[in-house]
C-alpha positions in Angstrom: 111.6 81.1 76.0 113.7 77.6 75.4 116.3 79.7 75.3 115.7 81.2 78.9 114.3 77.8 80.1 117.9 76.0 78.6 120.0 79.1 80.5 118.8 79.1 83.8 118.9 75.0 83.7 122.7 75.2 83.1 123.3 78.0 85.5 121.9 75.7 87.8 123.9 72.7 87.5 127.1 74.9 87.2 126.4 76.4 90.3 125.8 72.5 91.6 128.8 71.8 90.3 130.6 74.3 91.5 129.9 73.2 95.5 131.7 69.9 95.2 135.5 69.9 94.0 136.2 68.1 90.6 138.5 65.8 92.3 135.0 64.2 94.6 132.5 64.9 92.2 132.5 60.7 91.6 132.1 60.7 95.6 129.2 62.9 95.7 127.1 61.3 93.1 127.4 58.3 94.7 126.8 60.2 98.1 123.4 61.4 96.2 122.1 58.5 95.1 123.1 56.4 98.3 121.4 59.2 100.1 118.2 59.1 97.6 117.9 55.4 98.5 118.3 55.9 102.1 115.6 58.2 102.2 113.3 57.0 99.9 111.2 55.8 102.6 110.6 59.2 104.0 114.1 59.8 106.1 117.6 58.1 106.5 118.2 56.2 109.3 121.3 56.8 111.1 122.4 53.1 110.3 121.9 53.9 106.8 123.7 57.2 106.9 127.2 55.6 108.7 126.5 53.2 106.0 126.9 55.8 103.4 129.5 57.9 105.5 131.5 54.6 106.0 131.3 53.1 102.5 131.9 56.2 100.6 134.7 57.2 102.5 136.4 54.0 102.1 135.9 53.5 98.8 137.1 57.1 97.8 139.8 57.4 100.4 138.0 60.4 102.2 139.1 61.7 105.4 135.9 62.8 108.0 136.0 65.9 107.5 135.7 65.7 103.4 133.1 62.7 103.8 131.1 65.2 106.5 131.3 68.2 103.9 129.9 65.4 101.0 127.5 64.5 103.0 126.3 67.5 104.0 126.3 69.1 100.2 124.0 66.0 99.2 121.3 66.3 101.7 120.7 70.0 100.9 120.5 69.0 97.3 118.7 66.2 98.2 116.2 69.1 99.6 116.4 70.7 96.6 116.4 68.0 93.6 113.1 66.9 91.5 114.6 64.5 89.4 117.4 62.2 89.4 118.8 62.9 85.7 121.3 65.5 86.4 123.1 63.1 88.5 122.9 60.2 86.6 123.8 61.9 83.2 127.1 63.6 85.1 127.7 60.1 86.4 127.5 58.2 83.5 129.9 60.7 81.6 132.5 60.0 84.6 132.2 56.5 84.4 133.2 53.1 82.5 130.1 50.2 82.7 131.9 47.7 85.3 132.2 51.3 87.5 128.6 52.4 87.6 128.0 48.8 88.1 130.0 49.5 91.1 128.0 52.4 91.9 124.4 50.2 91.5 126.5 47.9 94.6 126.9 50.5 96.9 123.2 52.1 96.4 122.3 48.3 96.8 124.2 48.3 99.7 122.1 51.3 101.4 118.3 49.8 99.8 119.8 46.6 101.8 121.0 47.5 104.8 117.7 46.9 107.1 117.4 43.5 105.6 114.1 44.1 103.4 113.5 46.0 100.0 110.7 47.3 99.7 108.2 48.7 96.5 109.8 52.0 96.6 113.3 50.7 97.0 112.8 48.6 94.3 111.3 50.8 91.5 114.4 53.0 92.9 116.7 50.3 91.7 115.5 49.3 88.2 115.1 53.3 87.8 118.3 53.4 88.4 119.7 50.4 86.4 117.6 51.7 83.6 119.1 55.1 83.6 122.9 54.1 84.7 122.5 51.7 81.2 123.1 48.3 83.6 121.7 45.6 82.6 118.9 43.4 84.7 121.7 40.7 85.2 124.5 42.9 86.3 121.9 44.4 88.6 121.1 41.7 90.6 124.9 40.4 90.3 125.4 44.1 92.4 122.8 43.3 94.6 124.2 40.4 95.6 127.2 41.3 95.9 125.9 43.9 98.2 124.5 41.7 100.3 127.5 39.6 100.8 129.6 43.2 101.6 126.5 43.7 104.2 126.7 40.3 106.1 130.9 40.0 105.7 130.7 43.6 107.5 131.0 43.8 111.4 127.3 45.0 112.8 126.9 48.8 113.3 
């Protein structure tokens, strides 16, 4: 039965895998958990999402019409996912500390964007740090940081 159980896990996050290319598999799980924060609330804004479509792209030198397919692979996982560990364990095996510190910045980035965090956001966050292995400090350190990205940033 663990056997079976172990089997059709693994055939499930190959065939996750699989949709997104090696070379933007870093871009997508960033896409996902940006996206998770956004709509942690219940639904993304569309702020949030050019947000995410904007910082994403830049940050991974997409063009629009990778950043659109991204995008559009994460919210039908999104639709799908139950948990947040298949991500973060593929993202923490793809990354160095000071880059999934990075990655906290960015999610900040989206949890911040309408100018209030809220209980949800912010259980989000420290669930986040927690399982990303960033520390308290460097946590807040993102979120500042994100903040001052947010209010350097000309006004969507």
């Amino acid at each position: 039965m663990l056997a079976h159980i172990k089997n059709w896990l693994t055939t499930e996050q190959e065939k996750q895998s699989a949709l997104v290319s090696d070379e933007h598999e870093l871009a997508y799980l960033v896409t996902a958990l940006m996206l998770e924060a956004a709509q942690i609330d219940g639904e993304a804004s569309k702020d949030e999402l050019a947000l995410i479509i904007s910082s994403v792209a830049s940050q991974f030198e997409l063009d629009d019409t990778q950043m659109t397919a991204l995008l559009a692979e994460a919210e039908t996982h999104a639709d799908e996912r139950i948990e947040l560990h298949g991500l973060i364990r593929r993202l923490r095996e793809q990354s160095d500390y000071e880059e999934r510190i990075g990655v906290l910045e960015l999610v900040w980035m989206t949890v911040l964007a309408d100018d209030r965090v809220d209980t949800l956001e912010s259980q989000l966050m420290r669930r986040l740090a927690g399982l990303l292995f960033v520390s308290d400090v460097d946590s807040g350190l993102a979120a500042k940081a994100a903040k001052k990205r947010l209010d350097a940033s000309p006004a969507t």
